[in-house]
N, CA, C and O atoms as CSV, one atom per row, in Angstrom:
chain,resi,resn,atom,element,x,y,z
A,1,UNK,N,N,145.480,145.239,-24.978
A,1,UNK,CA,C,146.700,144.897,-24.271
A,1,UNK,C,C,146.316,144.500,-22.844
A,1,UNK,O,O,145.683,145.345,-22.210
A,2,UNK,N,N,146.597,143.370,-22.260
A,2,UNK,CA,C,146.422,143.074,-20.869
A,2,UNK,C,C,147.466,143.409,-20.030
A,2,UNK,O,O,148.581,143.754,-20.419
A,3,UNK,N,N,147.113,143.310,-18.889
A,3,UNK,CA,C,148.502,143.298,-17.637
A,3,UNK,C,C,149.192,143.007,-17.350
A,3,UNK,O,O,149.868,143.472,-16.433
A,4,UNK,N,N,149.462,141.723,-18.232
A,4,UNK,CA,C,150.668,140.474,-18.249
A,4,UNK,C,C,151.852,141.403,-19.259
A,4,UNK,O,O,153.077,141.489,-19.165
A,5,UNK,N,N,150.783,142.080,-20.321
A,5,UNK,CA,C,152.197,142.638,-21.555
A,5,UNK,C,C,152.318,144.400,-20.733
A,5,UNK,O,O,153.085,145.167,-21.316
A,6,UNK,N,N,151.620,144.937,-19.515
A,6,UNK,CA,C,152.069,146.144,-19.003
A,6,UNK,C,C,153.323,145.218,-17.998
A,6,UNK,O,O,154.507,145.104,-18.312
A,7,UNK,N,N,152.832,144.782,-17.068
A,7,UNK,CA,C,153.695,144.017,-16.389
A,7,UNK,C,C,155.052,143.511,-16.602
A,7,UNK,O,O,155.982,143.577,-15.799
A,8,UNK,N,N,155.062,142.955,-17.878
A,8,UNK,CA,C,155.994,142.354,-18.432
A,8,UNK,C,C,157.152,143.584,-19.144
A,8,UNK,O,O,158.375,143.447,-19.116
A,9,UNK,N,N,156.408,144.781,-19.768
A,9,UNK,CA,C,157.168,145.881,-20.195
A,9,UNK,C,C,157.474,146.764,-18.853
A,9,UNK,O,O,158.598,147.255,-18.738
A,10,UNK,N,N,156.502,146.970,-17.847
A,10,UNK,CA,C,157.396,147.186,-16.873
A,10,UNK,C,C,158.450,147.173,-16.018
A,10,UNK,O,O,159.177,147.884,-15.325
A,11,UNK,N,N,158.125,145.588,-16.511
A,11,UNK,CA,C,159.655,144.654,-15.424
A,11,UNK,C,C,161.110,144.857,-16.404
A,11,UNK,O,O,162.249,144.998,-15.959
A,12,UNK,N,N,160.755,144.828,-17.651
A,12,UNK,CA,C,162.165,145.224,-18.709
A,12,UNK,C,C,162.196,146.599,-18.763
A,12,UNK,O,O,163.377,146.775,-19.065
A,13,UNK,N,N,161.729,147.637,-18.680
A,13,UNK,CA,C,161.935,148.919,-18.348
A,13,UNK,C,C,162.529,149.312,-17.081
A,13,UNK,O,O,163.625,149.828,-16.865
A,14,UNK,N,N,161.624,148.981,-16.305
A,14,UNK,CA,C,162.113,149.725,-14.646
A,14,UNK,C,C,160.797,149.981,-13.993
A,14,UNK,O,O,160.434,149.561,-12.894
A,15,UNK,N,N,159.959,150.928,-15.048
A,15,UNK,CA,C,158.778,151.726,-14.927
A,15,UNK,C,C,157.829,151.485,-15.555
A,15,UNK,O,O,157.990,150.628,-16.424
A,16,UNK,N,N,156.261,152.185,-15.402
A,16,UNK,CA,C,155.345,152.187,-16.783
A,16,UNK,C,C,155.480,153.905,-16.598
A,16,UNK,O,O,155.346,154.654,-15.630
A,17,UNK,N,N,155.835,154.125,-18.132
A,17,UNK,CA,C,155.279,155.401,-18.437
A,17,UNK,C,C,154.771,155.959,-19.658
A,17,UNK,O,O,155.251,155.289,-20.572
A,18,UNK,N,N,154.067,156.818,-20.091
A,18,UNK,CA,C,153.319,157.052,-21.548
A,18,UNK,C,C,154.139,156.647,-22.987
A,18,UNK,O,O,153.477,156.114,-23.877
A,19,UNK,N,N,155.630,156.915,-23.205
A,19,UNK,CA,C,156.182,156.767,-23.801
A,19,UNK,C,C,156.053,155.256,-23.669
A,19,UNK,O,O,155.066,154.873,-24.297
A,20,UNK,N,N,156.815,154.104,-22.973
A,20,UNK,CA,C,156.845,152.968,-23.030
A,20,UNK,C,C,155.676,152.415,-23.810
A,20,UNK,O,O,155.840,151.798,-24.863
A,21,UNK,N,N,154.187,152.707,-23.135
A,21,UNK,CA,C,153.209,152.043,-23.319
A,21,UNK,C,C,152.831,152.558,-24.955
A,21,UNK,O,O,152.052,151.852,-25.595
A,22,UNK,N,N,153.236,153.431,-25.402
A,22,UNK,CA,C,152.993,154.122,-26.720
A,22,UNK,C,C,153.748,152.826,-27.423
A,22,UNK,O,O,153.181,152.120,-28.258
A,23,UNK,N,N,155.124,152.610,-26.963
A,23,UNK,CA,C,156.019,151.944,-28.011
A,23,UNK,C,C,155.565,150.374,-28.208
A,23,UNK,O,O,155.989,149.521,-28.989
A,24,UNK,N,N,154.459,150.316,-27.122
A,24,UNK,CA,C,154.158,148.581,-26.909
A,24,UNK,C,C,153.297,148.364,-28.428
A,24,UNK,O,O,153.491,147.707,-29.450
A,25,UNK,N,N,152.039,149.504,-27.834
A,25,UNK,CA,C,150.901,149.984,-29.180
A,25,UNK,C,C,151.579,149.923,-30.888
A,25,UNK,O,O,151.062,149.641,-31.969
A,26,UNK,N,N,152.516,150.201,-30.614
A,26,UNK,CA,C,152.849,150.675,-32.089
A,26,UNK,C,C,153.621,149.268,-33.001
A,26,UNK,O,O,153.610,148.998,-34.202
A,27,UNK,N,N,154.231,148.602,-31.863
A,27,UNK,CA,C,155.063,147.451,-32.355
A,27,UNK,C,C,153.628,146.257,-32.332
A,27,UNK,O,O,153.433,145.530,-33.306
A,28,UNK,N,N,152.846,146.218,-31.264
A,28,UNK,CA,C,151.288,145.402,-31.559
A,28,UNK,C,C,150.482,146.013,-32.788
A,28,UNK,O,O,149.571,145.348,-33.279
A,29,UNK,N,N,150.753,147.080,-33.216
A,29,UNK,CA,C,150.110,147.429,-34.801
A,29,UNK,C,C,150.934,146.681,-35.818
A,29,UNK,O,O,150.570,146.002,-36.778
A,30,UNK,N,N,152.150,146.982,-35.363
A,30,UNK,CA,C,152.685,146.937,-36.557
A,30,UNK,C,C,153.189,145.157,-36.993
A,30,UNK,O,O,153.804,144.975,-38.043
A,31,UNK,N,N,152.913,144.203,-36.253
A,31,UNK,CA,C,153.161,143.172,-36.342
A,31,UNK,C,C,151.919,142.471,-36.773
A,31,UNK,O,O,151.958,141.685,-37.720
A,32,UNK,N,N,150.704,142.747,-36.055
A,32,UNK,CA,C,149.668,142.710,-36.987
A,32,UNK,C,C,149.352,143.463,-38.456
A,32,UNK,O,O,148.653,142.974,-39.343
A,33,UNK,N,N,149.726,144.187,-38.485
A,33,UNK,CA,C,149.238,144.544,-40.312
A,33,UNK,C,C,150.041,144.245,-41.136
A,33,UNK,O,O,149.804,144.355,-42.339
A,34,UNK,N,N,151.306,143.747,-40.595
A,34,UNK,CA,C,152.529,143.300,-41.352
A,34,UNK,C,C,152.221,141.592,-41.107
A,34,UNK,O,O,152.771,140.815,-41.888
A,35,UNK,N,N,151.573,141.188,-40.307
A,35,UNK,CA,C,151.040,139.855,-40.262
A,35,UNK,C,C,153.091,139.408,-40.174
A,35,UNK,O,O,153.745,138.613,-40.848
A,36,UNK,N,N,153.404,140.113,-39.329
A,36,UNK,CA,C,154.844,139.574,-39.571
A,36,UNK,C,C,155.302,138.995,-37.910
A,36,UNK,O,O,154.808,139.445,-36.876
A,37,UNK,N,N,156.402,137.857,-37.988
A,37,UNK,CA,C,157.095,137.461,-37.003
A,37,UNK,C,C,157.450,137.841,-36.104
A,37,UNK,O,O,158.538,138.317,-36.427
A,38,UNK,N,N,157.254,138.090,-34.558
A,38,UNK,CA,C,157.926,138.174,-33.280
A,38,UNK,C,C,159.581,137.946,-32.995
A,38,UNK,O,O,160.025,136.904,-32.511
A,39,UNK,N,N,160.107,138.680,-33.239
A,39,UNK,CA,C,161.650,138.662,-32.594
A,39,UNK,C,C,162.211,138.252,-33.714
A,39,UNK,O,O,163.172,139.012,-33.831
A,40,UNK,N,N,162.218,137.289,-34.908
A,40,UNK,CA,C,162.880,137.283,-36.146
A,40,UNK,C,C,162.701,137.718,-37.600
A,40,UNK,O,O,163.478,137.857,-38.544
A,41,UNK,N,N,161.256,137.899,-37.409
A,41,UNK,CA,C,160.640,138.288,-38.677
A,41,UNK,C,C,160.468,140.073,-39.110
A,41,UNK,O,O,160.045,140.566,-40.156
A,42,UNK,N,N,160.891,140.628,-38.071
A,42,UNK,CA,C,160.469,142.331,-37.784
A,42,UNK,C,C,161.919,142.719,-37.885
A,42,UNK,O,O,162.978,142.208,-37.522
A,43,UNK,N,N,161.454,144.153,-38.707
A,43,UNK,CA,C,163.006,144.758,-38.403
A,43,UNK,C,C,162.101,146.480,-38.199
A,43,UNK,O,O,161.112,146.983,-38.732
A,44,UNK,N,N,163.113,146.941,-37.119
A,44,UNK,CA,C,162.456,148.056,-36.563
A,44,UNK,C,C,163.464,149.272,-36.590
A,44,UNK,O,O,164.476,149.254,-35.890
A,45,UNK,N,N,163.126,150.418,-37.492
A,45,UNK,CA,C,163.936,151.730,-37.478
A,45,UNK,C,C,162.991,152.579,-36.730
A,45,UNK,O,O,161.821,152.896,-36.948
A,46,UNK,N,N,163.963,152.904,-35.627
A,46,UNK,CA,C,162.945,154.133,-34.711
A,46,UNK,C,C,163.733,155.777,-34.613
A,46,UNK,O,O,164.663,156.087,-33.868
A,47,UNK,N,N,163.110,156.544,-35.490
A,47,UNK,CA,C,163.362,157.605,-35.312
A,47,UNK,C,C,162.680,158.632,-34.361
A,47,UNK,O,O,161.483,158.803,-34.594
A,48,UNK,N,N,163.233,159.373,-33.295
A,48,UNK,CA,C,163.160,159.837,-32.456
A,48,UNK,C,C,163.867,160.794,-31.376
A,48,UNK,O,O,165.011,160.746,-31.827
A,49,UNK,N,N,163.923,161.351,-30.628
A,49,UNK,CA,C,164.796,161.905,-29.763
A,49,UNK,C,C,164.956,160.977,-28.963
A,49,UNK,O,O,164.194,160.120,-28.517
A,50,UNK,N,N,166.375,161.289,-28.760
A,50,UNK,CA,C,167.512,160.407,-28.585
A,50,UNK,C,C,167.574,159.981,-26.847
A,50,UNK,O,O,168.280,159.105,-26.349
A,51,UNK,N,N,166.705,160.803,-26.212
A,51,UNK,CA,C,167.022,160.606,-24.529
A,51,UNK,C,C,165.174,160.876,-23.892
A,51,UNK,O,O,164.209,161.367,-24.477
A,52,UNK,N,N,165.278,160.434,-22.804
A,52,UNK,CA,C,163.659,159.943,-22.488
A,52,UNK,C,C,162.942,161.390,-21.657
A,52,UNK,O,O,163.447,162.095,-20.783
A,53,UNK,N,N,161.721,161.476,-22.256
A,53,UNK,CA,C,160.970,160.139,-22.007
A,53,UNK,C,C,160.490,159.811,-23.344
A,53,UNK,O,O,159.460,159.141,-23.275
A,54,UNK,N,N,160.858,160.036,-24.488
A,54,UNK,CA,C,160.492,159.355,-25.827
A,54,UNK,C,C,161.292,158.428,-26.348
A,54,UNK,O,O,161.070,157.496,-27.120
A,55,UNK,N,N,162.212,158.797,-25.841
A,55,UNK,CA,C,163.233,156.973,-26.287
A,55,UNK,C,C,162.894,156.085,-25.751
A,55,UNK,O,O,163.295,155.021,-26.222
A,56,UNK,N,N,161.914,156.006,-24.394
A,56,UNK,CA,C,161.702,154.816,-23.401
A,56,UNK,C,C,160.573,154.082,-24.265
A,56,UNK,O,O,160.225,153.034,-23.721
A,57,UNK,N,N,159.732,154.418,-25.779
A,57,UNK,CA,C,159.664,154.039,-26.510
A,57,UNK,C,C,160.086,153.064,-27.193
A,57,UNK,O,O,159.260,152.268,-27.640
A,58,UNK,N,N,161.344,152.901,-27.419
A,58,UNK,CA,C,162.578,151.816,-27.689
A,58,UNK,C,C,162.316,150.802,-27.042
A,58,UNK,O,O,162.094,149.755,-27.651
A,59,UNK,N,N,162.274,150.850,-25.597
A,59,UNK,CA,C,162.067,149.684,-24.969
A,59,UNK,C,C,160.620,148.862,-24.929
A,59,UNK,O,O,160.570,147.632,-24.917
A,60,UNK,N,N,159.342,149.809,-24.909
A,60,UNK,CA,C,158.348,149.264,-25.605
A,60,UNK,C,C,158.330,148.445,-26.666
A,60,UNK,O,O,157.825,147.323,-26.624
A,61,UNK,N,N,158.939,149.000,-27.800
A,61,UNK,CA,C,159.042,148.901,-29.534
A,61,UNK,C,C,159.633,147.384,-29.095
A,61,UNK,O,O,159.137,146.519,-29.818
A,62,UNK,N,N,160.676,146.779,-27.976
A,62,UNK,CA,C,161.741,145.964,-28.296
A,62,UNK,C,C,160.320,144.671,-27.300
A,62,UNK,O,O,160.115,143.516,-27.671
A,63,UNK,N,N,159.951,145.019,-26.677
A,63,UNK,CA,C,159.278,143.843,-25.526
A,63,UNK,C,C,157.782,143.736,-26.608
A,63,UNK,O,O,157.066,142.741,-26.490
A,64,UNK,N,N,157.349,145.043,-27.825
A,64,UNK,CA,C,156.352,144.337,-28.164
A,64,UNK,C,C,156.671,143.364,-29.584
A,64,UNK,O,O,155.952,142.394,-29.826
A,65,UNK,N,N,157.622,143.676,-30.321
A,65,UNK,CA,C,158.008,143.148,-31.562
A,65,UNK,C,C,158.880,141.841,-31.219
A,65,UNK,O,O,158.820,140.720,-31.722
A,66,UNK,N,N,159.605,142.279,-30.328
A,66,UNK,CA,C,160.654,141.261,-29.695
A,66,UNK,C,C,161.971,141.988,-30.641
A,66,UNK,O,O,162.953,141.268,-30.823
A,67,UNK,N,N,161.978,142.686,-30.933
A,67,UNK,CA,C,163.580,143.564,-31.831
A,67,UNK,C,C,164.074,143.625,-31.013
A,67,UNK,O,O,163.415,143.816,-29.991
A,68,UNK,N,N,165.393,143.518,-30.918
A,68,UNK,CA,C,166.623,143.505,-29.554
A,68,UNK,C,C,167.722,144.256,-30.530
A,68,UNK,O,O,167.750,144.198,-31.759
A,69,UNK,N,N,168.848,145.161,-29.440
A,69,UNK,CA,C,169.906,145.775,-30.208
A,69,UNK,C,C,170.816,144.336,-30.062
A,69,UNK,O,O,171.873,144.126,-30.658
A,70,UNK,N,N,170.405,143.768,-29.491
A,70,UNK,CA,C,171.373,142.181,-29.976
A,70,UNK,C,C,171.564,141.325,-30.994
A,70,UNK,O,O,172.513,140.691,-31.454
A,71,UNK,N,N,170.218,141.493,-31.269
A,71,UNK,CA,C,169.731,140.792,-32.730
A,71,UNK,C,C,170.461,142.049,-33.899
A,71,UNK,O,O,171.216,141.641,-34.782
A,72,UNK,N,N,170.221,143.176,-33.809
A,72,UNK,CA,C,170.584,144.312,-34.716
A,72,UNK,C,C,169.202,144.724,-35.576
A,72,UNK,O,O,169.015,145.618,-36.402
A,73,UNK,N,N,168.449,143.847,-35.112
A,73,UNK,CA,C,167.156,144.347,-35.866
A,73,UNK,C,C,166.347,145.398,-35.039
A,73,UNK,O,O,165.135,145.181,-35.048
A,74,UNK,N,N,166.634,146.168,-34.537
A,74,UNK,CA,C,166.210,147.784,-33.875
A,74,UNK,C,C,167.192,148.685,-34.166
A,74,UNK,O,O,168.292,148.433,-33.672
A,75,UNK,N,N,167.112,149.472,-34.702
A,75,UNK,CA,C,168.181,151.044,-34.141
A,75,UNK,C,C,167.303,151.944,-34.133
A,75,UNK,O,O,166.354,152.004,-34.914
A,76,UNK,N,N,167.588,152.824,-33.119
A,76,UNK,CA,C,167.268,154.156,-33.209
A,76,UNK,C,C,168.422,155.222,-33.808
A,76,UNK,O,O,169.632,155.273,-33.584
A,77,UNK,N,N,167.630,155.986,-34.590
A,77,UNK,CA,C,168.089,157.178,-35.411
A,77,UNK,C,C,167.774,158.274,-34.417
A,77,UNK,O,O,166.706,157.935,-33.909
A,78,UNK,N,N,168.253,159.663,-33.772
A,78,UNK,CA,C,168.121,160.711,-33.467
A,78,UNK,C,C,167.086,161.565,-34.339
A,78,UNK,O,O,167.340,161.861,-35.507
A,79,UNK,N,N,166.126,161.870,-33.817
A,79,UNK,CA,C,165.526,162.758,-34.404
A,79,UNK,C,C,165.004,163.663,-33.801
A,79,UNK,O,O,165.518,163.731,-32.684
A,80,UNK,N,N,163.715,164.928,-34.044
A,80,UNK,CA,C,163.297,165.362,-33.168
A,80,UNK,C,C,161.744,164.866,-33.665
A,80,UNK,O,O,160.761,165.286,-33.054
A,81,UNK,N,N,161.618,164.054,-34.676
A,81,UNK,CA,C,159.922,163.691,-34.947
A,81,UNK,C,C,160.238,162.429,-34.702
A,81,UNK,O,O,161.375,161.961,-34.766
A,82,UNK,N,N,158.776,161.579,-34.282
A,82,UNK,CA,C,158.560,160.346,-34.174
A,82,UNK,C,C,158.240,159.254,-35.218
A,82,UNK,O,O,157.141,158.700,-35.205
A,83,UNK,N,N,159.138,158.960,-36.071
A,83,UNK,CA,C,158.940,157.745,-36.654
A,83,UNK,C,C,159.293,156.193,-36.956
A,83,UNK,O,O,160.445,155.760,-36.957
A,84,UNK,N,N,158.649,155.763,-37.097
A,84,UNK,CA,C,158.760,154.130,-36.709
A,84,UNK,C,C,158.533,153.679,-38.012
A,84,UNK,O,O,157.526,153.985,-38.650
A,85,UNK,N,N,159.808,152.663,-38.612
A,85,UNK,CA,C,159.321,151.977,-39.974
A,85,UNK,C,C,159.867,150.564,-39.298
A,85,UNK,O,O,160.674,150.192,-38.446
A,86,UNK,N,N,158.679,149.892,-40.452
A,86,UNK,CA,C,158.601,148.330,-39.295
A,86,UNK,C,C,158.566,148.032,-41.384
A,86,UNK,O,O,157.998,148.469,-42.385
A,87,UNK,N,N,159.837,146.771,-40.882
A,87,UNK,CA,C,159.784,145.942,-42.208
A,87,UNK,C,C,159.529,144.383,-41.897
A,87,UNK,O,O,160.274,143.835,-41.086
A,88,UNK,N,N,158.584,143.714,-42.465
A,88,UNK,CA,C,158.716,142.275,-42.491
A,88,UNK,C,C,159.872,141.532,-43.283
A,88,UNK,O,O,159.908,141.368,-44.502
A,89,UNK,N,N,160.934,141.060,-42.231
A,89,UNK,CA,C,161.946,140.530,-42.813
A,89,UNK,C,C,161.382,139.422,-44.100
A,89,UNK,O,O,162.092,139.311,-45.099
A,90,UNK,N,N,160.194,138.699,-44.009
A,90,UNK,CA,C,159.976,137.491,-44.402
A,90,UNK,C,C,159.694,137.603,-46.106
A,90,UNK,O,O,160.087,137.008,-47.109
A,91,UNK,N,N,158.631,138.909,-45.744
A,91,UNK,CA,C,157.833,139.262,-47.192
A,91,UNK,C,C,158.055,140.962,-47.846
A,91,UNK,O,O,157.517,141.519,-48.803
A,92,UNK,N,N,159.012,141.411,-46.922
A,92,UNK,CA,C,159.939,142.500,-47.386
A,92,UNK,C,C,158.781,143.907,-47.326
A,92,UNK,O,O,158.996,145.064,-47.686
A,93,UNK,N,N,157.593,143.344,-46.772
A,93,UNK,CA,C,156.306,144.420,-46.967
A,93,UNK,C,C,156.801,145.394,-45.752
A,93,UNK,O,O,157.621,144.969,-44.937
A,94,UNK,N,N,156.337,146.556,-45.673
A,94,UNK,CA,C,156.777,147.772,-44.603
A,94,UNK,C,C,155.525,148.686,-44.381
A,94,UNK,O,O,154.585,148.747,-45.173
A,95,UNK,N,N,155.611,149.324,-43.323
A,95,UNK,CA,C,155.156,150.275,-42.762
A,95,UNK,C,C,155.717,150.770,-41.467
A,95,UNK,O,O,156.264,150.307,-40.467
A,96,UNK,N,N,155.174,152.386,-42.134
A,96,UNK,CA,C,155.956,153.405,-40.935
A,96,UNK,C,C,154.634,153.963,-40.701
A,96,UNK,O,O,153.667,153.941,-41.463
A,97,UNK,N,N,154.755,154.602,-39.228
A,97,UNK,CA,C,154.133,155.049,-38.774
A,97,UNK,C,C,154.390,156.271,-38.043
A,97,UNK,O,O,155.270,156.140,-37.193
A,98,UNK,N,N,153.911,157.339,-38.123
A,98,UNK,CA,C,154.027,158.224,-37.447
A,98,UNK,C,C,153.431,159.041,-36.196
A,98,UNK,O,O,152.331,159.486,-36.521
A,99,UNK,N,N,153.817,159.436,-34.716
A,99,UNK,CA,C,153.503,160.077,-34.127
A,99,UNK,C,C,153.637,161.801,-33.978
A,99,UNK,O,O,154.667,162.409,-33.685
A,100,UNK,N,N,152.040,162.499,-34.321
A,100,UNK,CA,C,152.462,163.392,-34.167
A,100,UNK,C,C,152.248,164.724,-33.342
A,100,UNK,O,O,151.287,164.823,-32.579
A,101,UNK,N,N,152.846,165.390,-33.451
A,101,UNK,CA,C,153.193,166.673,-32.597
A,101,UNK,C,C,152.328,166.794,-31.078
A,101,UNK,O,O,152.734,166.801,-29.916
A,102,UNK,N,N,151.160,166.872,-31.587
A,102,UNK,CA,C,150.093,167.393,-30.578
A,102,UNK,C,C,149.815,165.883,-29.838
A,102,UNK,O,O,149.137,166.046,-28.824
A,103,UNK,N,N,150.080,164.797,-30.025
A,103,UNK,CA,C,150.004,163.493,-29.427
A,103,UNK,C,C,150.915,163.529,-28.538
A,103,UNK,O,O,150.542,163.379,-27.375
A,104,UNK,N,N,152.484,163.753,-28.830
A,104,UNK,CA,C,153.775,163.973,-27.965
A,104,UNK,C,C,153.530,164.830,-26.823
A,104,UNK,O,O,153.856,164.545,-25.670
A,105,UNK,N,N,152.749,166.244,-27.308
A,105,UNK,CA,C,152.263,167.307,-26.476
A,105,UNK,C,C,151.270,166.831,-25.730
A,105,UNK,O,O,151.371,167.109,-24.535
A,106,UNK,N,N,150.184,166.096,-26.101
A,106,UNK,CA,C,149.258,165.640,-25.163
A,106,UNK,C,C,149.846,164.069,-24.170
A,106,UNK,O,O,149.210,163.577,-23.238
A,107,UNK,N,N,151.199,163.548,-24.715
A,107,UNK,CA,C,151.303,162.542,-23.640
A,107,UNK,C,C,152.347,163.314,-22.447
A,107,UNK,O,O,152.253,163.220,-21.223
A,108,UNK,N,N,153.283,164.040,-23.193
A,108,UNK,CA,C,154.096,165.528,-21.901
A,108,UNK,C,C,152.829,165.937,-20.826
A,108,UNK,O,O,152.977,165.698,-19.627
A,109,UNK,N,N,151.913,166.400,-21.198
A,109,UNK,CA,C,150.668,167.170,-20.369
A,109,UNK,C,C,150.496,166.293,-19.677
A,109,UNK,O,O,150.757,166.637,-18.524
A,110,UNK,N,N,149.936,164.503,-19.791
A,110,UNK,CA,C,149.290,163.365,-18.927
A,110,UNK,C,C,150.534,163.291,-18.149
A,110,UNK,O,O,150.221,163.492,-16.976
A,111,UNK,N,N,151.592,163.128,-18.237
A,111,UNK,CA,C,152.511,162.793,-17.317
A,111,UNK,C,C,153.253,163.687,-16.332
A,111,UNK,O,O,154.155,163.360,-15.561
A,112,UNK,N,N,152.494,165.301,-16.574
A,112,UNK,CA,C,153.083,166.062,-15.945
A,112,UNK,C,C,151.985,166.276,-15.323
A,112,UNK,O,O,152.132,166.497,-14.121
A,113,UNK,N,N,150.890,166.290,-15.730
A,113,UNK,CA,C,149.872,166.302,-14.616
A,113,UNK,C,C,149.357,165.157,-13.565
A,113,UNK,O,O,148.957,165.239,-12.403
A,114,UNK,N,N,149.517,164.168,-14.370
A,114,UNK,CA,C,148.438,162.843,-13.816
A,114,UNK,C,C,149.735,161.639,-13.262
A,114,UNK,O,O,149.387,160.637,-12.636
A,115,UNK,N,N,151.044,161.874,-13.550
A,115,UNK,CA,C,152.401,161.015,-13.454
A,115,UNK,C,C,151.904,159.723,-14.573
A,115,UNK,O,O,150.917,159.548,-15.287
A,116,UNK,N,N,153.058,159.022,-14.311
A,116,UNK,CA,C,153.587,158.118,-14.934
A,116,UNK,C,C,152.296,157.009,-14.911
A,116,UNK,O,O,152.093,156.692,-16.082
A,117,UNK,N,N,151.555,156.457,-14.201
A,117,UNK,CA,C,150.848,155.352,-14.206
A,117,UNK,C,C,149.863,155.412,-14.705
A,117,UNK,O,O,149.506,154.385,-15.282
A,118,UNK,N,N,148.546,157.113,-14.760
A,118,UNK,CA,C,147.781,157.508,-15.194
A,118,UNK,C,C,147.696,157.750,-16.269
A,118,UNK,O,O,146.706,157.528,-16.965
A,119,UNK,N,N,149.084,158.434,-16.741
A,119,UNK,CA,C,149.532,158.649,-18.228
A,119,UNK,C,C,149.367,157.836,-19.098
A,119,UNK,O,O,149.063,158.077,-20.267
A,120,UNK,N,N,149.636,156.329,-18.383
A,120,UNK,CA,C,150.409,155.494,-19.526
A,120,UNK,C,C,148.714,154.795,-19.265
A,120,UNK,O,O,148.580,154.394,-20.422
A,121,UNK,N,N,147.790,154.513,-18.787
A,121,UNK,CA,C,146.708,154.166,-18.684
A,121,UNK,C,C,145.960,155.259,-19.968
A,121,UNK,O,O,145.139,154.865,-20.797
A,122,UNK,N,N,146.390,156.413,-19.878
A,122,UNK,CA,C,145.445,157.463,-20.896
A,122,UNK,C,C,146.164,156.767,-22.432
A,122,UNK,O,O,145.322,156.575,-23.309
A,123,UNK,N,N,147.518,156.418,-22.771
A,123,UNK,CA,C,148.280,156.166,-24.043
A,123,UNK,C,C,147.306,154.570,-24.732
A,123,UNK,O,O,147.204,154.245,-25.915
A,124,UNK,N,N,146.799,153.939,-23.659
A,124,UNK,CA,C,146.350,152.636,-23.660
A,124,UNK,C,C,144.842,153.159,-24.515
A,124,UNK,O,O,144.567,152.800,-25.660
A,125,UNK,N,N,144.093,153.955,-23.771
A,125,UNK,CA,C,142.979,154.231,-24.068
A,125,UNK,C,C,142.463,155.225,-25.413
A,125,UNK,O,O,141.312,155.308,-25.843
A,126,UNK,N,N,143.616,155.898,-25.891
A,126,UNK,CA,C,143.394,156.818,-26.813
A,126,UNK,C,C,143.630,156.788,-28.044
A,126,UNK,O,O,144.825,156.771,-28.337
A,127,UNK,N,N,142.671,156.771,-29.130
A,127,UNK,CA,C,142.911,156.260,-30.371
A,127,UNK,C,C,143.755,157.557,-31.007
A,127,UNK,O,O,143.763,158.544,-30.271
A,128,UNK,N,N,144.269,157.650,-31.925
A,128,UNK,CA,C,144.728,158.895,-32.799
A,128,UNK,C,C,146.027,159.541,-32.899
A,128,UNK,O,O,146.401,160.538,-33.516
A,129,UNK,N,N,146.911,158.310,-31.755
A,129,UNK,CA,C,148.019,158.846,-31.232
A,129,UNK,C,C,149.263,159.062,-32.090
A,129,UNK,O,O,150.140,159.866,-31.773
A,130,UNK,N,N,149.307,158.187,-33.369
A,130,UNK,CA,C,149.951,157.804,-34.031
A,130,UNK,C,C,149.087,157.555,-35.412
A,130,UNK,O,O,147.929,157.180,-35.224
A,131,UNK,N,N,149.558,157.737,-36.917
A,131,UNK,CA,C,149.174,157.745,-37.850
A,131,UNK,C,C,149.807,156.612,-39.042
A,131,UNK,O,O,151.017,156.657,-38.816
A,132,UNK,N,N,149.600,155.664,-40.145
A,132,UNK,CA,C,149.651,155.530,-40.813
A,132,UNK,C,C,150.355,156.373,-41.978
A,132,UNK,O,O,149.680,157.206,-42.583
A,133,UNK,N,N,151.377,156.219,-42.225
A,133,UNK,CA,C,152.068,157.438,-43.125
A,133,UNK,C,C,152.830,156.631,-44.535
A,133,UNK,O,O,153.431,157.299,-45.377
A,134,UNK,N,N,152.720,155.355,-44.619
A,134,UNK,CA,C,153.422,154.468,-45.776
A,134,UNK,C,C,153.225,152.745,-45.795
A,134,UNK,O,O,154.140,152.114,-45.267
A,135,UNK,N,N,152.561,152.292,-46.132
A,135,UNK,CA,C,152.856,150.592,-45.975
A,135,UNK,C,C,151.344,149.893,-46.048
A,135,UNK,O,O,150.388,149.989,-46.817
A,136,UNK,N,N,151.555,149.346,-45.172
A,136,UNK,CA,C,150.311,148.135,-44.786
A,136,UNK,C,C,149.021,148.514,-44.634
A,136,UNK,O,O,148.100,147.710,-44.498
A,137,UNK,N,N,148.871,149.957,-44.652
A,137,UNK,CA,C,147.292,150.131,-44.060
A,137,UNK,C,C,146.992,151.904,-44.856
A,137,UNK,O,O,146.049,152.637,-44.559
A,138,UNK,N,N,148.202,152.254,-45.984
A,138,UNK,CA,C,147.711,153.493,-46.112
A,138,UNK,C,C,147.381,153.573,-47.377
A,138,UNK,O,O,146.889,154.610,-47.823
């Protein structure tokens, strides 16, 4: 990911923070293994808790796939676990992905220790954050 797509999710957020930069990662996976379309070809269910800093996820998920609640191809579901199912509108193929527990716990820790900019620099750098749980790659 370069500075143009932190930059660019910054400027549609407000901020950079671990959550955001998580949601960029996950929608750049998931459009590659789905080999699927930018802004028309993706449809994105994000399950999650409902208020930030893990919903700011959402806005990642929407600047990396291009899913907009305008289009209707994003909703978030309330949850208290992190999951993301990404469908290729085109070829109907899917994958979800999951973030878990001790990843959430280790991006809370970077941002309460290191803030928001360091954090989201550690989410960039760390493989394992998120898992393969159904679709394209499991």
């Amino acid at each position: 990911m370069d500075e143009r797509e932190l930059e660019a999710a910054k400027a549609f957020h407000g901020h950079l923070g671990p959550f955001l930069v998580l949601g960029l990662r996950l929608g750049k996976f998931a459009l590659s293994a789905l080999r699927a379309r930018k802004h028309f070809g993706i449809k994105v269910t994000v399950h999650c808790p409902p208020q930030p800093p893990p919903s700011c996820m959402v806005d990642g998920l929407q600047v990396s796939t291009g899913a907009t609640y305008g289009k209707r191809n994003i909703e978030l579901i309330p949850s208290d676990e992190i999951v993301v199912r990404f469908v290729n509108t085109d070829t109907n193929e899917h994958l979800t992905l999951r973030v878990p527990e001790s990843a959430k716990e280790q991006m809370a820790t970077w941002l309460r220790e290191l803030g928001e900019e360091e954090a989201s620099r550690r989410v960039l750098e760390t493989e394992n954050l998120f898992e393969v749980v159904e679709g394209a790659h499991s």
